[in-house]
C-alpha positions in Angstrom: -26.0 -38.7 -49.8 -29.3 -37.2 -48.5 -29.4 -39.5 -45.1 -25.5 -38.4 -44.6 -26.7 -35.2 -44.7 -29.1 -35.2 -42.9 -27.2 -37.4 -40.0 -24.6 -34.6 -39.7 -27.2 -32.0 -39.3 -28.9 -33.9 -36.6 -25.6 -34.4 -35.1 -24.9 -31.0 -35.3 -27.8 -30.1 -33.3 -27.8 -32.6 -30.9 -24.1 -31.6 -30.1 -26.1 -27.8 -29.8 -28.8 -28.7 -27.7 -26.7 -30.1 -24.7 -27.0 -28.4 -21.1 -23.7 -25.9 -21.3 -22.5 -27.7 -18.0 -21.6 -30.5 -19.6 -18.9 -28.7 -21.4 -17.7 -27.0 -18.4 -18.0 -23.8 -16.5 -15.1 -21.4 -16.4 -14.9 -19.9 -13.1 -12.0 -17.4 -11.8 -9.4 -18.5 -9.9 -10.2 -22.3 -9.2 -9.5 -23.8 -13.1 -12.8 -25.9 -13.2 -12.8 -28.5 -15.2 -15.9 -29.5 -17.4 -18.8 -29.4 -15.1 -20.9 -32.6 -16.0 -21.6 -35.1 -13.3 -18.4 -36.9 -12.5 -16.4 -33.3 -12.9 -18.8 -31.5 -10.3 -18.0 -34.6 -8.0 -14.1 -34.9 -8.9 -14.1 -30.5 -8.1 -16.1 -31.2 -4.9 -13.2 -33.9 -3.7 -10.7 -31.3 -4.6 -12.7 -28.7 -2.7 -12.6 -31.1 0.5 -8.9 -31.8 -0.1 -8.0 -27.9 0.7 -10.5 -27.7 3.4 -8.8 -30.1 5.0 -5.3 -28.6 4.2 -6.3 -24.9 4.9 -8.2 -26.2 8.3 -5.1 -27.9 9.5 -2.9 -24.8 8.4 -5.4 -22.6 10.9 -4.9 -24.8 13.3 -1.1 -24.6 13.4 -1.1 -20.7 12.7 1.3 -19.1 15.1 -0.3 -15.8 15.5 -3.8 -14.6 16.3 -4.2 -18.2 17.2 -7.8 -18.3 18.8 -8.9 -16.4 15.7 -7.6 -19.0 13.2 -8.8 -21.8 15.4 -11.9 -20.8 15.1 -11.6 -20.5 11.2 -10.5 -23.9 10.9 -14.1 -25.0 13.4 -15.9 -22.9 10.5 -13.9 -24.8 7.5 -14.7 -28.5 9.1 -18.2 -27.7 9.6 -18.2 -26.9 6.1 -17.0 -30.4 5.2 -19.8 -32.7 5.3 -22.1 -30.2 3.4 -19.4 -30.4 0.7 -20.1 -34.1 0.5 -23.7 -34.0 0.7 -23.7 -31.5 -2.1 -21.3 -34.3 -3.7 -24.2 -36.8 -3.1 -26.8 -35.0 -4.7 -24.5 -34.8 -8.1 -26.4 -31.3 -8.9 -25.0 -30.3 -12.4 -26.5 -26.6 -12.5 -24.6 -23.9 -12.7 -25.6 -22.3 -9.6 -23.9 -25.8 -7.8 -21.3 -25.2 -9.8 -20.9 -21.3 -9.1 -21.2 -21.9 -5.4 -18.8 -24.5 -4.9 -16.1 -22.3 -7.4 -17.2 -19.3 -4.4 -16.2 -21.9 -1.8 -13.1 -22.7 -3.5 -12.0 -18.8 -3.5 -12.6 -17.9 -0.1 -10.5 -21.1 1.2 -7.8 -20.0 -1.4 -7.8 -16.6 0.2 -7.9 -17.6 3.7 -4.6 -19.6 2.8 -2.8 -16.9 1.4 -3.4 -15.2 4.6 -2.2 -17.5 6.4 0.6 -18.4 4.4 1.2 -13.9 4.6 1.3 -14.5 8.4 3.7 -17.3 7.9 6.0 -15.4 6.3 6.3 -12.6 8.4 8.0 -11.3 11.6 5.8 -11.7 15.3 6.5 -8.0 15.8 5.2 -7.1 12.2 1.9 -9.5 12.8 1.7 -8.1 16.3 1.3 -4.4 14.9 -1.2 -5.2 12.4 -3.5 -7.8 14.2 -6.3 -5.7 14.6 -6.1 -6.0 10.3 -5.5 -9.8 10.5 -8.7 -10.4 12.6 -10.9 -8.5 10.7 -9.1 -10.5 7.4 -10.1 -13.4 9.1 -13.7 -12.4 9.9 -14.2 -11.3 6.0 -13.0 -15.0 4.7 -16.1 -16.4 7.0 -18.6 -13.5 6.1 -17.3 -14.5 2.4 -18.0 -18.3 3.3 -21.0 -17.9 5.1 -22.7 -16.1 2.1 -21.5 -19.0 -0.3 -23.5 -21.2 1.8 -26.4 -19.5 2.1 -26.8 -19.5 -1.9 -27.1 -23.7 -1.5 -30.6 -24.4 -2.9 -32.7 -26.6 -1.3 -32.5 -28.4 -4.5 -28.9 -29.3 -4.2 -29.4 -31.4 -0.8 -32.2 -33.4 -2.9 -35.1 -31.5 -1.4 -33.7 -32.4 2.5 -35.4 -29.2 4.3 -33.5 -30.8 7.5 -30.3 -30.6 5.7 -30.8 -27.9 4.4 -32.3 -26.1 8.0 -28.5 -27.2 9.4 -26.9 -25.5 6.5 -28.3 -22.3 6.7 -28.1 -21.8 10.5 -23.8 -22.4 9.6 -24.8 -19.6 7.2 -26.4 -17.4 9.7 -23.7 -18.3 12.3 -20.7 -17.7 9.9 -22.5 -14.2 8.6 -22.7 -12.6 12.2 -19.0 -13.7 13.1 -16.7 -11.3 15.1 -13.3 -11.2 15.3 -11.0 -9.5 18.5 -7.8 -9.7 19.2 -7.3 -10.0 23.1 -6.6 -7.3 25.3 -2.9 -6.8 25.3 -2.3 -6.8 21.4 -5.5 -3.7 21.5 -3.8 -1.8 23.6 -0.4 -1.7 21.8 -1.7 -0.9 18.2 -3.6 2.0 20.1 -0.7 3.4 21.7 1.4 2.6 18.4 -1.3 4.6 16.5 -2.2 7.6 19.1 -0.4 10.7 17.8 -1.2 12.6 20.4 0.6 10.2 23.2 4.3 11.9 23.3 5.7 8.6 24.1 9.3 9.3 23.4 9.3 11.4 26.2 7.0 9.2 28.6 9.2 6.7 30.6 6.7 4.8 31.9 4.8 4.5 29.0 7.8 3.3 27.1 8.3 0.8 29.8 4.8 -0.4 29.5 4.5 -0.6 25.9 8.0 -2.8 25.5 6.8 -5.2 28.4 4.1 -5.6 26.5 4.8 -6.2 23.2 8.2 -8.7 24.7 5.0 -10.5 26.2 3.2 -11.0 22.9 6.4 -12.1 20.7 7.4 -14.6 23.4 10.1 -12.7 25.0 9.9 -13.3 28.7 12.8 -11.0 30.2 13.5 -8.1 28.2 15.5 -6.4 31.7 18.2 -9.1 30.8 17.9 -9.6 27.5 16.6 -6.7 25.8 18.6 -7.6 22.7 16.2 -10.3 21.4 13.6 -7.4 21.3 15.8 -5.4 19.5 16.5 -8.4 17.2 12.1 -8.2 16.6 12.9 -4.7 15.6 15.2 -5.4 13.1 12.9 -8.5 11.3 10.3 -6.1 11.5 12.5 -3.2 9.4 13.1 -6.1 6.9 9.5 -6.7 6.4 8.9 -2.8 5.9 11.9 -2.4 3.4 11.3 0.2 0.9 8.0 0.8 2.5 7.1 4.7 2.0 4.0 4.7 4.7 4.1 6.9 7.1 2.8 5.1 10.0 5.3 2.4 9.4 8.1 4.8 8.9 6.9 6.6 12.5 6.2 3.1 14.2 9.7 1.5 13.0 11.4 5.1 14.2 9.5 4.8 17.7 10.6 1.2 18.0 13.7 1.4 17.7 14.5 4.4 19.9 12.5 2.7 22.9 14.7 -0.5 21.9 17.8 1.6 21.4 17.4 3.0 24.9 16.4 0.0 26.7 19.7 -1.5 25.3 22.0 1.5 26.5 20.2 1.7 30.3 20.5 -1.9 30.5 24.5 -1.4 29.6 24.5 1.4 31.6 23.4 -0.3 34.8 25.8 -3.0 33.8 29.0 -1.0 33.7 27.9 0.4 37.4 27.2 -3.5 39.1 23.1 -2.6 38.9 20.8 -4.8 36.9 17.5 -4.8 35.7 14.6 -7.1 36.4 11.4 -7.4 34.8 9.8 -7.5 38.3 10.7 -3.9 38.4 8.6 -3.4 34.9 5.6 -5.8 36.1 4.5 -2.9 38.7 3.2 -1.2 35.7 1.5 -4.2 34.0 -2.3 -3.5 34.0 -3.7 -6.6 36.3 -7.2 -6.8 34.8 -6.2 -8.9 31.9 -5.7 -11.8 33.7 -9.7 -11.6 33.9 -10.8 -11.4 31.2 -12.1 -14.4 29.0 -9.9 -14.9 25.7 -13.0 -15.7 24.1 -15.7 -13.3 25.0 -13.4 -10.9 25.5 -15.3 -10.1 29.0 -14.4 -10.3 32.5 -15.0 -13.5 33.3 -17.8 -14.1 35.8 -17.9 -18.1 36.0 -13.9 -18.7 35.3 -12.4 -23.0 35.0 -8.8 -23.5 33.5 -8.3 -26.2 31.1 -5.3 -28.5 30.9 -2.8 -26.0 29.8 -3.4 -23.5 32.3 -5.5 -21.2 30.4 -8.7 -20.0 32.0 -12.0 -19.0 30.1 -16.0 -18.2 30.7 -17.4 -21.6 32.0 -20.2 -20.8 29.1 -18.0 -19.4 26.3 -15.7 -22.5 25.7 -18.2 -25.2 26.1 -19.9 -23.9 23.5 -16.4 -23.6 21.5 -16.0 -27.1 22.3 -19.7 -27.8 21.3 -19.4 -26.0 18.1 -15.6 -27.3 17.0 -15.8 -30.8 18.0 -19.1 -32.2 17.8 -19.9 -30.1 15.0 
C-alpha cells in the first residue's frame, strides 16, 4: 500500500512539473490547440493555410487594388519564415504567442477585405483614404509580430534571422496612398467651406471624377448608372445617424439628381451631352504621376496593360513581390 502511494504521488508531481506548453496556450481569437511540439507545427500549417487564402483574397480585391497587392507581397514574404519557424519546432510560449499575433492580424486583414467585398464602389470610394490607412495598420501590426521572432526560434541562424528582421523593418515603415483622383474627391466631399451645390463646374468635376473611379465611362449619356452608385451607396448608410454621411449622401444625390434632369432636358430639345464636353475640366497632371510613388514620374515605361509607372519604383515592386 506504501509503494501505491507513493507511485501516485510521484505521478502526481510529475504530471505538475511539465512545461505548461505542453498542455496548451489559450490565445484570443485563433483557438490554439495544446501547444506541445506537433500542435505548434499543426498551428503553424494552419497559419500558412490563411496566408495563402488572405494573400490570394488581396490579390483579387476590387478596390484600392495597388494597396492590397502590396499586402498580399507582404503576406508571401511572410510564408517561408512561417515554415522555418515550423522547422525549428520552438515550443515556448513566446513562439507560440507570436505566431497566435500572426494569426490575428491575417484574420483582421480578411475581414477587411471581406468589409470591402461587401460594399458599394461609391461607398469604398468615399472612405479609401480610411481603407489605406486600415491596410497600412494590418502590416505595422505584422511587421511588429515579426520583429518579436527570437533568434532562438530560427535555431540560432543570425542569417535568417538578419532577413527576417529587415521584413520587420520594411513592413514597420510602410505607407499607404490612395492615388490622386480618389484624394481629391474625399477632399472636396469633406471641405465645408466649398459651396458646391452652387458651383457648376465643380459639380461637373467632381461627378466625372468619381464616374471614373467606379468604372463608369460616360456619365453625359448614361448618367443613370451613377445615380444607380448613389442609391447602393444610400443602402450601405441605412439608418446611419452621421452627419458627414447624411451631408455627403444629400450632396450626391442632388448633383446626380441634376445631371439626370439636364441630360433629359437637352434630350426633349434634340441636344446631347458628351463627356468630351466634361474632359475640358479634367485636371491633366494625373496622367503623370507614378501610381506607386505617388510622384511625377521622371523615368516613365508602360507595362503590358497599358499602365505606366517610375522606371525605379516598379522594379523594385517586382523585386520585392516576386523574387521575394
Amino acid at each position: 500500500c506504501f509503494a501505491f502511494a507513493l507511485q501516485r504521488i510521484l505521478c502526481v508531481f510529475v504530471f505538475w512539473s511539465l512545461p505548461s506548453c505542453v498542455f496548451g496556450l489559450q490565445a484570443s481569437g485563433s483557438q490554439m490547440q495544446a501547444a506541445e511540439l506537433p500542435a505548434v507545427v499543426s498551428f503553424g500549417q494552419s497559419l500558412i493555410a490563411r496566408l495563402s487564402l488572405v494573400a490570394s483574397l488581396a490579390r483579387n480585391a476590387l478596390v484600392e487594388q495597388e494597396g492590397f497587392i502590396e499586402l498580399a507581397c507582404y503576406l508571401e514574404r511572410i510564408l517561408p519564415i512561417v515554415m522555418e519557424l515550423q522547422t525549428g519546432r520552438d515550443s515556448s510560449r513566446m513562439a507560440c504567442d507570436i505566431l497566435d499575433a500572426l494569426m490575428r492580424d491575417v484574420e483582421y486583414a480578411k475581414d477587411l477585405i471581406d468589409m470591402c467585398s461587401s460594399k458599394s464602389q461609391l461607398y469604398l470610394l468615399t472612405r479609401c483614404v480610411s481603407v489605406a490607412k486600415q491596410i497600412e495598420n494590418v502590416v505595422h501590426d505584422l511587421g511588429r509580430s515579426l520583429s518579436l521572432i527570437p533568434l532562438s526560434s530560427v535555431q540560432d541562424h543570425e542569417d535568417t534571422k538578419s532577413v527576417i528582421d529587415s521584413l520587420a523593418q520594411d513592413m514597420l515603415k510602410a505607407h499607404f496612398d490612395v492615388n490622386e483622383r480618389n484624394w481629391r474627391i474625399c477632399q472636396l466631399l469633406q471641405d465645408e467651406e466649398r459651396d458646391i451645390q452652387n458651383d457648376p463646374t465643380l459639380q461637373t468635376s467632381l461627378l466625372l471624377d468619381i464616374a471614373h473611379s467606379v468604372g463608369i465611362e460616360d456619365i453625359g449619356t448614361n448618367p443613370s448608372a451613377l445615380k444607380h452608385q448613389v442609391e447602393l451607396l444610400k443602402n450601405d448608410l441605412l439608418g446611419t445617424t452621421d452627419a458627414y454621411d447624411l451631408q455627403m449622401i444629400d450632396l450626391l444625390g442632388n448633383m446626380v439628381d441634376n445631371l439626370v434632369r439636364n441630360r433629359d432636358e437637352n434630350n426633349e430639345s434634340g441636344e446631347a451631352i458628351h463627356e468630351g464636353e466634361f474632359k475640358r475640366v479634367e485636371p491633366l497632371y494625373e496622367s503623370f504621376v507614378c501610381p506607386l510613388t505617388k510622384q511625377v514620374m521622371r523615368d516613365p515605361v508602360m507595362l503590358e496593360n497599358g499602365q505606366t509607372y517610375e522606371r525605379s519604383a516598379i522594379e523594385r515592386w517586382f523585386k520585392e513581390c516576386q523574387e521575394n
